[in-house]
C-alpha positions in Angstrom: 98.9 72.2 93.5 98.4 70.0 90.5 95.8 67.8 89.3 96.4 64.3 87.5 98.5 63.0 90.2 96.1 60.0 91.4 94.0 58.3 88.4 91.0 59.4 90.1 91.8 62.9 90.1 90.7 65.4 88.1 92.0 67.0 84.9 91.7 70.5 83.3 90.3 73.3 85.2 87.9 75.0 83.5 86.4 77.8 85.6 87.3 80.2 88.0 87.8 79.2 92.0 84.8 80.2 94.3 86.2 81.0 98.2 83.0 79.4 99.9 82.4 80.6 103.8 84.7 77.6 105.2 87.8 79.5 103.6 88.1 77.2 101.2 88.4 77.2 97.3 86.0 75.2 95.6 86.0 74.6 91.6 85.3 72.3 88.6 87.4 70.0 85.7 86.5 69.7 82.6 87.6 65.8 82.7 89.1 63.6 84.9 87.8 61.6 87.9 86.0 58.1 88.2 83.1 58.3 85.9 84.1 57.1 82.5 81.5 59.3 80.3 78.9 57.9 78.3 79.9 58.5 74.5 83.8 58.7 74.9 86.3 57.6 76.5 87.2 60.5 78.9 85.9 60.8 82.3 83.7 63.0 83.3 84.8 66.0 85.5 85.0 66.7 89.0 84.4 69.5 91.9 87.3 69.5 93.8 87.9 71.7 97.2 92.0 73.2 98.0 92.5 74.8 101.0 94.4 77.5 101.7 97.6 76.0 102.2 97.2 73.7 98.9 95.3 70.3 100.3 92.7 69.1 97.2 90.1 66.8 97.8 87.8 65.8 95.2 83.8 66.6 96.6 82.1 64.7 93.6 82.9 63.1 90.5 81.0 63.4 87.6 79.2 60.3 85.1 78.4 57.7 88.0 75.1 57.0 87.6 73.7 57.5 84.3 71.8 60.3 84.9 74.7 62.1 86.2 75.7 65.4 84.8 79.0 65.2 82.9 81.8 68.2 81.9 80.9 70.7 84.3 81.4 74.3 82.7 81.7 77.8 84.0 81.9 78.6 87.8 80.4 77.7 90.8 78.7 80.1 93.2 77.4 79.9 96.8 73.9 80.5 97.2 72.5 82.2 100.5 71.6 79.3 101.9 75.4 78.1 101.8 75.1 75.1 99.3 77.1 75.5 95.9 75.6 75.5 92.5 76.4 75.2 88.9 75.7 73.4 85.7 77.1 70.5 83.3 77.5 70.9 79.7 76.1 67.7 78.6 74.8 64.3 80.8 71.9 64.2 83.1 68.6 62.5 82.1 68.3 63.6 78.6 71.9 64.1 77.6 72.1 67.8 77.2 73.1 69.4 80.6 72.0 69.9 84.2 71.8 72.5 86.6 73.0 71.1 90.6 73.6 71.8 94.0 76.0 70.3 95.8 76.3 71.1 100.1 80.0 71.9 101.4 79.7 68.4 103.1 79.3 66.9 99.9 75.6 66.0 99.3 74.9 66.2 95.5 71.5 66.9 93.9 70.9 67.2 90.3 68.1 70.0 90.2 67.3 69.7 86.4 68.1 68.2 83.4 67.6 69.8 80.4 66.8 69.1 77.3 63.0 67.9 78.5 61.3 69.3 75.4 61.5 70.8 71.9 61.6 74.3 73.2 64.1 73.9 76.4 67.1 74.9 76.7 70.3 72.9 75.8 74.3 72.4 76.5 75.3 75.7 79.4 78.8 76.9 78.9 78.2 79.5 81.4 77.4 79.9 85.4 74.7 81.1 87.5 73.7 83.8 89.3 71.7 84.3 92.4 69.2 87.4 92.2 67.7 89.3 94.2 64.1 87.5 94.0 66.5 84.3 96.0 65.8 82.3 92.2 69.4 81.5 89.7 69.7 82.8 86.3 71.7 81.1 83.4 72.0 80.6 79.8 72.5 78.2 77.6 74.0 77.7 73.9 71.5 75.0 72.9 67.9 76.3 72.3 64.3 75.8 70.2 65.6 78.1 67.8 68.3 77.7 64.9 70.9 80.3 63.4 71.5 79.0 60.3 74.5 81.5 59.4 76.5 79.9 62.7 75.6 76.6 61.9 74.1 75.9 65.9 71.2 76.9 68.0 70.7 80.1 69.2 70.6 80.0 72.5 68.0 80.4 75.8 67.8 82.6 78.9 66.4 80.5 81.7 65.3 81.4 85.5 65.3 78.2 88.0 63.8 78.0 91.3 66.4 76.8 94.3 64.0 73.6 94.4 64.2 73.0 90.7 61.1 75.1 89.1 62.7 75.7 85.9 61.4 78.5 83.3 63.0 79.8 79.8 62.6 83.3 79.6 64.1 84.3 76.1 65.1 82.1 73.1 67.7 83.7 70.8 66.7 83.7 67.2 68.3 84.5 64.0 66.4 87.2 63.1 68.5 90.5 62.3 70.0 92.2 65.1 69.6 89.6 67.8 72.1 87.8 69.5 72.7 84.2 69.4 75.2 82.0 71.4 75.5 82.9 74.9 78.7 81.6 77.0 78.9 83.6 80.1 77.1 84.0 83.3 74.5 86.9 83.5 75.0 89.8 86.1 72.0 91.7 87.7 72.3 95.5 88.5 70.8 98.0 90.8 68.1 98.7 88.1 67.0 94.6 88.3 67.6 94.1 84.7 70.4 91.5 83.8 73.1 91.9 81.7 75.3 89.7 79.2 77.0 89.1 76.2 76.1 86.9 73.3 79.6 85.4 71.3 77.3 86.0 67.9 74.4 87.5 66.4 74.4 91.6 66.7 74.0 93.3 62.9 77.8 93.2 61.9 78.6 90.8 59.5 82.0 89.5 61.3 84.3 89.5 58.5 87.0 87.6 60.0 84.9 84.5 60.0 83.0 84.6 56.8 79.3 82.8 56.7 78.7 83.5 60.4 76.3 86.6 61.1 77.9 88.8 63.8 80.7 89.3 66.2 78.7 88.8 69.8 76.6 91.2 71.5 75.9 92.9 75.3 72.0 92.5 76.1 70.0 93.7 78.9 66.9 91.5 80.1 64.3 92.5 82.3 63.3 89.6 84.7 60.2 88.9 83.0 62.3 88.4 80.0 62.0 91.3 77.5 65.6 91.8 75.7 66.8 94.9 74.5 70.8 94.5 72.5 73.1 97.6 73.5 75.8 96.5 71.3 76.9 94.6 68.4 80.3 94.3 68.2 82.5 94.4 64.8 81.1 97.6 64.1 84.3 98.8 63.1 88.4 96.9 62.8 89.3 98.2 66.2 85.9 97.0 67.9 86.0 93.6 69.8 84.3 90.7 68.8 83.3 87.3 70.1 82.8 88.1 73.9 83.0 85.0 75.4 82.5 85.7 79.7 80.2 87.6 81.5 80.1 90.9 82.3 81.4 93.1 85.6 80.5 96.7 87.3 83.0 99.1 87.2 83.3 101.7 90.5 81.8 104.2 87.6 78.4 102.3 87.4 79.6 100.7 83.4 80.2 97.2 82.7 83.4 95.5 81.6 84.1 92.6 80.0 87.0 91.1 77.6 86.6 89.8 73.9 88.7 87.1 72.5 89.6 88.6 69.4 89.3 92.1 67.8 90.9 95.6 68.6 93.1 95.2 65.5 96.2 93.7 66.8 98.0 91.6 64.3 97.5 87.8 65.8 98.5 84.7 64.7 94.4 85.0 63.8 93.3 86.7 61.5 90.4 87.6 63.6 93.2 90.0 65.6 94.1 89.6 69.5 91.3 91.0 71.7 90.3 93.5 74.0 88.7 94.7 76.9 85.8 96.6 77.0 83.2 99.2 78.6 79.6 99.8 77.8 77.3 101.8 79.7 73.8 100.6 81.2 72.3 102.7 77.8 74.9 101.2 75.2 78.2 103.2 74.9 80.7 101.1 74.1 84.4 102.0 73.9 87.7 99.7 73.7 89.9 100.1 76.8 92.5 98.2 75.8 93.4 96.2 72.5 96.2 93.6 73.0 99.0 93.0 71.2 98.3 96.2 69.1 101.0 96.9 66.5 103.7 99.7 67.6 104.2 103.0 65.7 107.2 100.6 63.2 104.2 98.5 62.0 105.3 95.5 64.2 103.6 93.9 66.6 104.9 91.6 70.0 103.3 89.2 70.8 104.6 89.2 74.6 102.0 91.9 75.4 99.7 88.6 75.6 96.2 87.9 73.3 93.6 86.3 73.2 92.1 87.2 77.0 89.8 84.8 78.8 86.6 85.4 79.2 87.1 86.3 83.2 88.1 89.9 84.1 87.6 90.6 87.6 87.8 94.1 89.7 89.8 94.3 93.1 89.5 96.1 95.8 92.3 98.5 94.9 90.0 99.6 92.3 91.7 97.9 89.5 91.2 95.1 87.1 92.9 91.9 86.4 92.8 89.3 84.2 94.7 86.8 82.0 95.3 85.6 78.6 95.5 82.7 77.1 98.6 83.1 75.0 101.9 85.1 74.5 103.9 86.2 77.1 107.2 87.6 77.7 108.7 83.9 78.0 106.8 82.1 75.7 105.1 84.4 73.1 103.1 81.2 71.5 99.4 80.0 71.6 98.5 78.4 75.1 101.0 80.4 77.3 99.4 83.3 79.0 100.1 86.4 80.9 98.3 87.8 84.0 97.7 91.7 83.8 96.4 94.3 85.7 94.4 97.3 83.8 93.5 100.7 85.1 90.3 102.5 84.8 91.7 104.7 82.7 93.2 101.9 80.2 97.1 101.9 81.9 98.2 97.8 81.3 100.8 96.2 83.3 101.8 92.1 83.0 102.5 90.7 86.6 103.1 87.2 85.5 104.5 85.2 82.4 103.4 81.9 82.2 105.2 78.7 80.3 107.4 77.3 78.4 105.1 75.6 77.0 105.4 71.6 78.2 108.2 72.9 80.9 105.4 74.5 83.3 101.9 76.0 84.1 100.1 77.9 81.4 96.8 78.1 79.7 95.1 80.4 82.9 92.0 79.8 81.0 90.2 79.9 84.3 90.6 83.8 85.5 91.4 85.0 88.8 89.0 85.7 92.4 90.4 87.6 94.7 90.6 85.8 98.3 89.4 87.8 101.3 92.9 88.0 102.1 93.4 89.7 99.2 96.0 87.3 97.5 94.8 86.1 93.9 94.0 82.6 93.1 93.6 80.8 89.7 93.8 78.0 87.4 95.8 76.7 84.3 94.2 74.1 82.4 97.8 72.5 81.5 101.0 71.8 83.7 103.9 71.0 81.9 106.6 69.2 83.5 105.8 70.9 87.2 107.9 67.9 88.7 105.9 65.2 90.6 105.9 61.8 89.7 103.4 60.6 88.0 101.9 64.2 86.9 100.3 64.2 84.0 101.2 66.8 81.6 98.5 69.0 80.4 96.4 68.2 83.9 96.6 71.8 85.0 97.8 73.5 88.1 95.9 75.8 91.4 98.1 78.7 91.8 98.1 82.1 93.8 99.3 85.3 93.7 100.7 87.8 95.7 100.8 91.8 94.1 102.9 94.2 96.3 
């Protein structure tokens, strides 16, 4: 399907889908919709629901009233009790995010707003997660604290009751060695610690981006909030850096993740093309695959694909799959993207090319899920020229994907 179609309609996926107990897909835009947002002069976002067969309707727009939420980020999830939860970047009562619940019959409730004092947390990019005490985790970018080297806060860990009891449980800081700047969602494991990743901080010094101090770092957090960093990335030129997603659990009991740049591939960046990555629960950390690597000639294609998005996902066949944001076999420029699927053991194959770019979908900045019936579903955050009238171009596409 693709978005933009109706001027109410929303614009730029940003996240991946959820499949919510009705069968359904439910997600968010970045823009789009009715609510013309506060300070600009986009609109606000939307959650929109597409069935199976491809029928959108949009559950809630974003920026009505103004205490509204505005630019939803990350993903939804479905708590236990069936309602679906997730957070705006910006908006609610004090301008610098919210966390919200929203029924599959569409009632909306904004459960906080943050911002509400000097040391709360500020501006999500991430999701949520439900643990296993039935109370949602998060992070935020925006914190008490200040890295002066990045130029932004540092960031906040934050626990939130399903009626709205809100707590910070960490606040980043710039001293040496700690991460600063989460983006993704946090996982819990068997051991009831959490796990993420930081996109700075760590005790590298992040060459390709001079001034800022480190390339990202994988944490572990105890629920009462006691941090302990596993990795720093950048330790090295074929090490990752900036991870920029949350983290999953591999069949052997380690994490993966991706980083958007590092491994040592020769990328329009200098900051290389990315990777994806393990790390054990005690901190081993190994590079299972670097894109866009050059070949044994010294040259490098740039239809391997770089720059993968922060969602990596594991199937049931026991693989994992993912995309990136640019190159590609048809299109080897910036905001194309390939989907691939990687083995344990590091074996890459590309499934899907997307582009042209501005003659069709690309920019899967959104990830994959796997659907119960095991066909993949994502999201491109532009369209091209996908054919319906009155499409606008760059308003992104809902796609699936069937792998023999």
């Amino acid at each position: 399907m693709l978005f933009g179609i109706e001027p109410s309609d929303g614009q730029q996926p940003n996240g991946p889908l959820v499949q919510a107990s009705d069968g359904n897909f439910y997600g968010t835009t970045r823009v789009g919709g009715a609510g013309r947002c506060f300070d600009t002069d986009n609109f606000c976002g939307v959650i929109f629901r597409v069935t199976p067969g491809g029928t959108e309707t949009v559950v809630h727009r974003f920026g009505g009233p103004p205490s509204d939420g505005q630019d939803p980020t990350g993903p939804l999830i479905q708590g236990r009790d069936g309602a679906l939860y997730g957070m705006t970047t910006s908006g609610g009562a004090n301008s610098r995010g919210t966390v919200f619940k929203i029924t599959l019959g569409g009632i909306y409730t904004i459960l906080y707003s943050f911002g509400a004092s000097p040391s709360d947390g500020a501006l999500p990019v991430g999701g949520l997660v439900e643990a296993s005490d039935g109370n949602f985790y998060g992070t935020t970018r925006g914190g008490p604290n200040y890295c002066p080297q990045s130029g932004n806060a540092c960031g906040t860990v934050f626990r939130i009751s399903p009626n709205g009891v809100y707590t910070v449980l960490h606040s980043f800081s710039p001293s040496p060695g700690d991460g600063a700047g989460p983006r993704g969602s946090l996982i819990q494991a068997s051991d009831g610690s959490f796990y993420g990743t930081t996109s700075g901080g760590g005790d590298s010094n992040c060459s390709p981006f001079p001034g800022i101090r480190g390339c990202g770092t994988v944490f572990r957090m105890t629920p009462s909030g006691a941090v302990t960093i596993l990795h720093a990335f950048g330790a090295s030129s074929t090490d990752g850096i900036l991870p920029q997603g949350p983290l999953i659990l591999g069949g052997d009991g380690a994490f993966y993740g991706t980083t958007y740049y590092g491994g040592g591939g020769a990328c329009p960046s200098e900051a290389s093309c990315g990777t994806v990555f393990r790390i054990t629960p005690a901190g081993a950390a190994t590079t299972l695959y670097a894109f866009s690597k050059p070949t044994s000639d010294g040259t490098t294609s740039y239809a391997d694909g770089y720059n993968p998005t922060a969602f990596l996902i594991r199937a049931r066949d026991g693989n994992f799959y993912g995309t990136t944001e640019s190159g590609g076999l048809i299109s080897q420029s910036r905001r194309t993207g390939t989907i691939f699927r990687l083995t344990p053991s590091g074996l890459k194959t590309i499934l899907y090319n997307f582009g042209p770019l501005n003659e069709a979908p690309s920019a899967p900045i959104g990830g994959l899920i796997e659907a119960t019936d095991g066909t993949f579903y994502g999201v491109t955050s532009e369209n091209g020229r996908l054919g319906s009238v009155g499409a606008r171009s760059g308003a992104g596409t809902v796609f699936k994907m069937v792998v023999p």
